[in-house]
PLY file of the C-alpha trace (Angstrom):
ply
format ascii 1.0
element vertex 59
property float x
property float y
property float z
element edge 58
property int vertex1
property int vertex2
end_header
10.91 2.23 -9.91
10.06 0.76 -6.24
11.62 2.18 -3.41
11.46 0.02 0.20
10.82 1.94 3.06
12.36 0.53 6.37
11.66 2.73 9.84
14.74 2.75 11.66
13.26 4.69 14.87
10.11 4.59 17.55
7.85 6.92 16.89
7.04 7.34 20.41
7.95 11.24 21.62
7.24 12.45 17.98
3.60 14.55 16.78
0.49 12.87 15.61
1.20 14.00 12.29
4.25 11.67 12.09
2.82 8.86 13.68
-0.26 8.86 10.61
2.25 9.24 8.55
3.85 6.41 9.25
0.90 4.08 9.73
-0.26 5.61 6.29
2.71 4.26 4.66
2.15 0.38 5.72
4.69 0.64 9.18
4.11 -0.33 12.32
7.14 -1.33 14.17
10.32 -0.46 14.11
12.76 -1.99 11.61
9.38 -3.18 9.40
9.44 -2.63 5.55
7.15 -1.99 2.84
7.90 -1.07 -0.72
6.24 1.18 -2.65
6.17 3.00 -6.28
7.99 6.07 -6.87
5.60 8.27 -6.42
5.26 12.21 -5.66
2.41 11.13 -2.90
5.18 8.94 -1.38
7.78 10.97 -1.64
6.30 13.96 -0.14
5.27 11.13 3.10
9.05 10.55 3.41
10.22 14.00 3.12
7.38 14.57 6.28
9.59 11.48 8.30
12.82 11.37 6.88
14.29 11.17 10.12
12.48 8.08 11.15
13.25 6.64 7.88
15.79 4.70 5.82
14.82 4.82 1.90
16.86 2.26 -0.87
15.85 2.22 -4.50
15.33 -1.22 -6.09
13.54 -1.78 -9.82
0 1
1 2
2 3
3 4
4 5
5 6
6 7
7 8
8 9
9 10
10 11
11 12
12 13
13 14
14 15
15 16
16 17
17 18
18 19
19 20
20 21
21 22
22 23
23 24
24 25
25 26
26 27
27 28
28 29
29 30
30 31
31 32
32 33
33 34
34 35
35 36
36 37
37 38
38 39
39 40
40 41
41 42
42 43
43 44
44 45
45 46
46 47
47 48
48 49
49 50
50 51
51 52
52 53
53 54
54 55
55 56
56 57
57 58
């Protein structure tokens, strides 16, 4: 299963650690999307950013 990741807010004002995060899952802007396997790696990237995040499954 894929899931596409869209960031739906800046990361400006938020820690480093979110702003690698985000950069280490493909985003760089706002409202940019990437799609990636369903993975526990992944998952545990969006759990860190959830808030910065909107997830959708697709297969």
């Amino acid at each position: 299963m894929k899931l596409k990741i869209t960031q739906i807010k800046s990361s400006i004002g938020y820690k480093v650690k979110a702003k690698r995060t985000l950069e280490a899952l493909g985003l760089k802007k706002m409202n940019s999307c990437v799609t990636h396997n369903d993975t526990p790696q992944i998952r545990g990237m969006i759990n860190v950013v959830s808030y910065l995040l909107k997830v959708e499954e697709s297969k």
